[in-house]
DRENDRENDREN-924723 format. One line per 10 residues: their letters; for each residue x, y, z of C-alpha. Coordinates in steps of 0.25 Angstrom, whole numbers. Example, Ala and Ser with C-alpha at 12.3 -4.5 7.8 and 13.67 -1.06 7.14 Angstrom:
% DRENDRENDREN-924723
AS> 49 -18 31; 55 -4 29
***
This chain:
% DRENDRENDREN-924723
XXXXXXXXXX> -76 -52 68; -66 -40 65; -73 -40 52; -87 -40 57; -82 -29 67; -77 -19 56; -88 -22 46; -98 -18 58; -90 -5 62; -90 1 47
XXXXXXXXXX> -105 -1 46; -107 6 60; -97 17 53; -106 19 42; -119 20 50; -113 28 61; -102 38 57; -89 38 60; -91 48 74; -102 37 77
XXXXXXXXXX> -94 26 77; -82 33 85; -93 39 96; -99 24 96; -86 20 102; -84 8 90; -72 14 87; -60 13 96; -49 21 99; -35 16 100
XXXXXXXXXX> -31 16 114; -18 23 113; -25 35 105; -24 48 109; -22 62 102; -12 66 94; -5 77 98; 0 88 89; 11 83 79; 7 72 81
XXXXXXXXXX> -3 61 75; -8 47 75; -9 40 64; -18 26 62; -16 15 55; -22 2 58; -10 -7 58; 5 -7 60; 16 -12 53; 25 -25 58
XXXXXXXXXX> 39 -15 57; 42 -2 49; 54 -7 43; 51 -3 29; 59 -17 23; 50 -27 31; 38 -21 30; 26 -17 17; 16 -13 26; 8 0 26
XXXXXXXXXX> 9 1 40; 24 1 40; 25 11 28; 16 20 33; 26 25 45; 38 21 35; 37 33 26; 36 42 41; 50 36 45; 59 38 33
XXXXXXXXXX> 59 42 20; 62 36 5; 71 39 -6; 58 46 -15; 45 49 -11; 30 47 -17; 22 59 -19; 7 58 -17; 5 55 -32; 11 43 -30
XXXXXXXXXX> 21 43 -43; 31 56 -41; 42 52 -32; 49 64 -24; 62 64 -16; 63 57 -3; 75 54 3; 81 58 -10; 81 72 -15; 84 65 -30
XXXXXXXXXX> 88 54 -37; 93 51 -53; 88 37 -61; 98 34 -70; 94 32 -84; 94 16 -83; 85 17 -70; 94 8 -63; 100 18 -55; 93 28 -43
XXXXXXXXXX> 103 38 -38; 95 44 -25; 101 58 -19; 98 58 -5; 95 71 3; 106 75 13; 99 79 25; 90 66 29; 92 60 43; 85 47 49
XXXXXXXXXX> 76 48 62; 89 47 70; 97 60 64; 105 50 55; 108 57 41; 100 47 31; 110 44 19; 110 37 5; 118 24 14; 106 24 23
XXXXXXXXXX> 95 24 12; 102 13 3; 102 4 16; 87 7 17; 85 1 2; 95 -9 3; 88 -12 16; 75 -14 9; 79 -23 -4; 86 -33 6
XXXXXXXXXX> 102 -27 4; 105 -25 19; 109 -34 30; 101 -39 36; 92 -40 23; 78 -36 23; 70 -42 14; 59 -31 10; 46 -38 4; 45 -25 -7
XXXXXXXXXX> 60 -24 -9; 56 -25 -24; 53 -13 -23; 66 -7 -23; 68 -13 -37; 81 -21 -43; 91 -15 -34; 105 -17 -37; 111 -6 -28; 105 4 -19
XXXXXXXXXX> 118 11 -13; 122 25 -7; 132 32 -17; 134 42 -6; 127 48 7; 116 55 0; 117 47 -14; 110 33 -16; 113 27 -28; 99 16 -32
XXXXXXXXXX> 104 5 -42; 93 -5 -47; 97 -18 -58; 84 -14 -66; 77 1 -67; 65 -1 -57; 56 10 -61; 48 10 -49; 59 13 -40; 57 26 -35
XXXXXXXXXX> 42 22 -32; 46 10 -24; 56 19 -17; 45 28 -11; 39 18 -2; 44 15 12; 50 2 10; 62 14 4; 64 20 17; 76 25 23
XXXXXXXXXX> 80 18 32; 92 21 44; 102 8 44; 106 10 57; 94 8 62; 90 -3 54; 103 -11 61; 101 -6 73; 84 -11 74; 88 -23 63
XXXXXXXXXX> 74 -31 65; 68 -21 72; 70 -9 62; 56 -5 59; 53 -11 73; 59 -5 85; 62 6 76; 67 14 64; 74 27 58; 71 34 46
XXXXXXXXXX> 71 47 38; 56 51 38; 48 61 45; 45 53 57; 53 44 67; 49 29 73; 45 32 87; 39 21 93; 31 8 88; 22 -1 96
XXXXXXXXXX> 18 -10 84; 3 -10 82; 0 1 92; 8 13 88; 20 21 80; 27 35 83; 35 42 74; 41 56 78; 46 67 67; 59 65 62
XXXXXXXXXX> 63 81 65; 73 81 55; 65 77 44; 65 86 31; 66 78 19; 53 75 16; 45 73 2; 43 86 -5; 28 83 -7; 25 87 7
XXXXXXXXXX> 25 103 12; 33 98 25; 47 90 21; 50 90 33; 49 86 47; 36 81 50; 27 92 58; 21 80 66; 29 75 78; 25 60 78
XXXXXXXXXX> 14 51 71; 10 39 79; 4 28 70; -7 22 78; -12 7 75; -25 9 76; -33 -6 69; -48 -3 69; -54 6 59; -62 12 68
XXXXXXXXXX> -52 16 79; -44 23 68; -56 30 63; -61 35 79; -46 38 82; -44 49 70; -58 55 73; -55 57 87; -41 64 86; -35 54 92
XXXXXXXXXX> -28 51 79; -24 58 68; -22 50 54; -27 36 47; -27 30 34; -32 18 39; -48 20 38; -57 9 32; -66 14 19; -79 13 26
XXXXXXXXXX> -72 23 38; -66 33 28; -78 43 22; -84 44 36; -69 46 43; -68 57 30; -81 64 35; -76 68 47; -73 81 49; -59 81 59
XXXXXXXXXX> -54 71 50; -47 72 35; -46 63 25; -33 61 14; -33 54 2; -22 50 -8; -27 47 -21; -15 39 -26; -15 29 -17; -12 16 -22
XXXXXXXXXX> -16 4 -15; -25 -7 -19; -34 -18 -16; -34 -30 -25; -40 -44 -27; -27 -53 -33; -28 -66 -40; -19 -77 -40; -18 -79 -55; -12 -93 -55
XXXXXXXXXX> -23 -99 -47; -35 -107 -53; -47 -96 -56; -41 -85 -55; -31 -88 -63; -40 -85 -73; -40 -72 -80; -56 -73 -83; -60 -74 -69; -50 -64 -64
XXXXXXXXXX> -54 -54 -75; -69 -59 -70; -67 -55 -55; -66 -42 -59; -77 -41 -67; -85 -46 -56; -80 -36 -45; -86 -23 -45; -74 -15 -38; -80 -2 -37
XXXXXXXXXX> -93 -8 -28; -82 -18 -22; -74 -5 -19; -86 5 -13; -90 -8 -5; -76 -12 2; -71 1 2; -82 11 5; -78 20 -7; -63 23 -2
XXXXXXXXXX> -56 15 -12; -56 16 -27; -60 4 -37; -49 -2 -44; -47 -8 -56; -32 -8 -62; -23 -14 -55; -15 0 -53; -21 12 -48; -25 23 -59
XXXXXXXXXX> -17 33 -51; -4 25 -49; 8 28 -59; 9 18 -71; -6 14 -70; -12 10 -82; -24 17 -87; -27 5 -99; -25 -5 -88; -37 0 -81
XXXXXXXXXX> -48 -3 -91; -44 -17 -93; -46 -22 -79; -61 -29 -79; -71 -22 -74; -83 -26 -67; -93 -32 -75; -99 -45 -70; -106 -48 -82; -92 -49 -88
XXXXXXXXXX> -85 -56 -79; -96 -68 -79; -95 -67 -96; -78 -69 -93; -80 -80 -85; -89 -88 -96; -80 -83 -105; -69 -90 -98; -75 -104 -95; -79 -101 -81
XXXXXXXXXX> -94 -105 -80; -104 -104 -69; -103 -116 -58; -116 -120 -51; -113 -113 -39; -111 -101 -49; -96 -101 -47; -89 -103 -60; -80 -116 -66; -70 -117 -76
XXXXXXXXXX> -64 -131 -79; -68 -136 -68; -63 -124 -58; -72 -115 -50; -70 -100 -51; -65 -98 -37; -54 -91 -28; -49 -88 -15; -45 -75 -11; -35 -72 2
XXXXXXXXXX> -36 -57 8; -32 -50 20; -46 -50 31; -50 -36 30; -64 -29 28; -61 -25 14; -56 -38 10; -69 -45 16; -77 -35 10; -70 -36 -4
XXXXXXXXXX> -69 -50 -4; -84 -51 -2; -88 -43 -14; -78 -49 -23; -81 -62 -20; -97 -58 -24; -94 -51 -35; -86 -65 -40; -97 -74 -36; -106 -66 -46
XXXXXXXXXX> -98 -71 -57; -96 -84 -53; -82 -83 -47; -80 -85 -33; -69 -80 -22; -66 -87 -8; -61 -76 0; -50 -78 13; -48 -68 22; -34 -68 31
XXXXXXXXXX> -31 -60 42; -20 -49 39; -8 -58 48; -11 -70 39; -16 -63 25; -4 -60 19; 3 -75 22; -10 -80 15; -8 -72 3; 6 -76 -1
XXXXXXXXXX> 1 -90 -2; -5 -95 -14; -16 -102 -7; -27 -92 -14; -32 -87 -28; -33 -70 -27; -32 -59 -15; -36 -48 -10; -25 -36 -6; -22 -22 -9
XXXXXXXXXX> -7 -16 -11; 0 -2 -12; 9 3 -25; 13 17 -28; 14 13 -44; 8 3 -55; 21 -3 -57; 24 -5 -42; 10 -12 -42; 12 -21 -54
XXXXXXXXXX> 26 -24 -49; 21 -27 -33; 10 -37 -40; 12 -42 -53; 28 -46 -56; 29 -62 -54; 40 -62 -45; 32 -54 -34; 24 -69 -34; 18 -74 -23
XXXXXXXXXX> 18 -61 -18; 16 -49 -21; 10 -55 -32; 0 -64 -27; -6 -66 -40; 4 -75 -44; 4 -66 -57; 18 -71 -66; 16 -65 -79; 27 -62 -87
XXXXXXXXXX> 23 -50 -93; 19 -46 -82; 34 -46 -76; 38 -41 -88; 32 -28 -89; 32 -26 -74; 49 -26 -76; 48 -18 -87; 39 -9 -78; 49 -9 -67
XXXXXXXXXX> 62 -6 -75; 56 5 -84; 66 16 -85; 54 26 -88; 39 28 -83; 33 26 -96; 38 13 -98; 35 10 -83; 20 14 -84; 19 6 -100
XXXXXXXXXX> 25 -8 -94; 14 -5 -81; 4 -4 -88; 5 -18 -96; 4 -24 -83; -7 -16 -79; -14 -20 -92; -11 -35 -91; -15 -35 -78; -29 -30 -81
XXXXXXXXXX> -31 -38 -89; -28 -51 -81; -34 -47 -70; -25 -53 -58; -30 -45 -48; -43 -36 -44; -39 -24 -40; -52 -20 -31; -49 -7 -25; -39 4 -24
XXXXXXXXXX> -38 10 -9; -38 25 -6; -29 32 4; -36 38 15; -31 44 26; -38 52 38; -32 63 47; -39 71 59; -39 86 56; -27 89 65
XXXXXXXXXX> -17 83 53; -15 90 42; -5 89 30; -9 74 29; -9 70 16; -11 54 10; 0 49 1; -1 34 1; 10 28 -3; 11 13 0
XXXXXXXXXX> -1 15 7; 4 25 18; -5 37 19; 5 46 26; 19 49 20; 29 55 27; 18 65 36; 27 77 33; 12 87 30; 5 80 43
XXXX> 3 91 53; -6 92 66; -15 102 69; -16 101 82
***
């Protein structure tokens, strides 16, 4: 019914304007909304996190209010590929990339006056690999490489010690899951850090929390050691940001039209070009946004375990009309299973992904032994050419399931789709109960990607494609350990180019960055990373 009910809303958006719809009364405000006063906004996002502990949690919604609180080691620039200075004003690699030594600045203090030292930020990291007591055990602690020793040589000195070069590592160490962390306050909360409360070193201060309603953080005053890419380093002109739980589209979309909130990068595609056109409001893009939507496939199941069919289905997908018709023209195509403007794509790669020819894609299934059953679904050896595919219940996934599973049956292949509510989906989808997927997932790199996805011993998941290919593994270590950048982007793109050629998954579409602001904020800027529109908020300004 939720369904029909948002289907029936975009089409009365498309007839009547996005001012109609809001003076029609179909969109509701939230309750609590009121205007922001000056240095101050409200920011909207359409659901909250289960904790903001940064070692129990990979959501977006926790992340995005993790890089507010407290800060990391290095930073990303917008590119998306130079790392600046974080917590540390500079660091030394030594020749056998085994070791990071990390000089920490001198005049950083947590939310509570605490001077931040180099014993606090190796807890923070010991924390997130599993090395404290209690122990923790951080679903992406992979991402802090082969540890052998992460230790403080002194107050403002840490010294970084890893059993193999890991030459990702200072990527990895720019995501929120690498924040600082106070260790007092982490004893003192124990389960309920993240909960009840936390102290960090970043530009603004937990406040309060009513979970699914509501989050206040106040301006850390003595903040000044922000990234140099932004004019302001330091403390944050606006006062507070409360970030507002708002779930239906069309509340979000009313709320930031009548003032009574401020930012949003949570706008469905059909909402964003008529939200863009109206005058109070601005829009911001970040071109290097890397997050994309996929259709997986278990490799070792029957059908799809075979190479011609995959290679088939995407023959017989036309993803630029499957885009323009799910997305309303505000995500880009994809082919490659990397993003053209990530570091260490491969241009070569690219071209031998199949394209769409339905033509072909029937000629490679006769080709391959699969022939045309009376019902006009195909059979080989006795075995129909069919699959189940799990997803999460949302309109885009309906809506992309329903075009892919036509486009398929035109070539005699056909899917069986199964929706899942989002409290159940994700329990479904570490079974191995079906044959491909629907899902979408951040990177900031093409050798973070291939290593998230594609290594065997991420199997059943991550890698729910069950993909154990020993070159595969071999390349993606040599990837990993390179002691130079050259031999790190040659080693990705072997993978990049057997993967296109096996064809394990569909990468359908890559999502843009959107975020919409009323007039009365300026200095907003998108960056992106893992997904968070806003980083750090150090520009953001009110007009009034």
């Amino acid at each position: 019914m939720q369904g029909f009910w948002r289907r029936d809303l975009l089409g009365a958006l498309r007839v009547a304007g996005l001012g109609a719809l809001a003076a029609a009364g179909l969109c509701q405000l939230p309750a609590a909304a009121q205007a922001p006063a000056r240095n101050q906004i409200v920011i909207m996002r359409e659901i909250d996190s289960d904790r903001y502990d940064p070692h129990r949690s990979t959501a977006l919604a926790a992340g995005e209010v993790l890089t507010l609180l407290s800060d990391t080691l290095v930073t990303m620039d917008y590119d998306m590929r130079t790392i600046r200075p974080g917590l540390a004003e500079r660091w030394e690699v030594s020749p056998d990339g085994l070791t990071y030594t990390f000089h920490l600045r001198r005049d950083v203090t947590f939310c509570d006056g605490k001077p931040f030292t180099a014993r606090d930020m190796a807890f923070s990291l010991n924390r997130w690999i599993g090395r404290t007591q209690p122990r923790i055990t951080s679903p992406v602690a992979w991402r802090a490489g082969d540890v052998k020793e992460i230790a403080a040589v002194d107050d403002f000195t840490l010294r970084y010690e890893l059993n193999r070069p890991f030459s990702e590592l200072l990527s990895q160490l720019t995501l929120f899951f690498a924040v600082a962390i106070d260790p007092a306050t982490v004893e003192r909360l124990g389960d309920n850090f993240g909960v009840q409360g936390f102290n960090g070193t970043g530009p603004f201060c937990w406040g309060t929390w009513t979970p699914r309603q509501d989050m206040v953080l106040s301006r850390h005053a003595n903040y000044r050691w922000g990234p140099d890419f932004y004019q302001n380093r330091g403390p944050a002109h606006l006062e507070r940001i409360t970030w507002r739980v708002v779930p239906e589209a069309a509340s979000r979309v009313a709320a930031i039209q009548a003032g009574q909130a401020d930012v949003t990068q949570y706008v469905p595609s059909a909402f964003i070009e008529p939200l863009a056109r109206v005058p109070t409001i601005q829009r911001l893009q970040q071109p290097n946004y890397f997050w994309d939507v996929f259709m997986g496939f278990k490799v070792d199941k029957p059908v799809v375990n075979d190479v011609a069919i995959r290679r088939a289905v995407h023959m017989a997908v036309d993803r630029p009309a499957l885009v323009r018709a799910v997305w309303a023209g505000q995500a880009e195509p994809a082919r490659n299973i990397v993003n053209p403007r990530a570091l260490d794509f491969d241009e070569q790669s690219d071209r031998l992904v199949p394209g769409f020819d339905r033509a072909a894609a029937a000629r490679l299934l006769d080709e391959a032994g699969w022939r045309p059953g009376p019902d006009g679904v195909r059979v080989k050896d006795g075995q129909r050419a069919t699959f189940l595919t799990y997803a999460i219940n949302t309109l885009d996934n309906q809506r992309m399931g329903e075009i892919i599973q036509q486009a398929l049956r035109q070539v005699g292949i056909e899917m069986r789709i199964q929706l899942f509510d989002a409290t159940v989906a994700w329990g479904r989808l570490a079974t191995q109960e079906f044959d491909a997927f629907f899902l979408s997932y951040p990177y900031v790199s093409a050798t973070d990607a291939l290593n998230l996805y594609w290594h065997s011993r991420n199997r059943p998941t991550p890698n729910r494609m069950n993909w154990a290919n020993p070159q595969t593994d071999q390349w993606l270590e040599a990837g990993r350990s390179a002691l130079s950048p050259e031999d790190r982007a040659r080693y990705a793109a072997l993978v990049q180019r057997q993967l296109a050629e096996e064809a394990p998954w569909l990468t359908v579409a890559r999502t843009q960055l959107n975020v919409f602001a009323s007039n009365r904020v300026t200095g907003l800027r998108a960056h992106g990373l893992y997904g968070a529109g806003i980083y750090k908020a150090l520009d953001l300004r009110t007009t009034r």
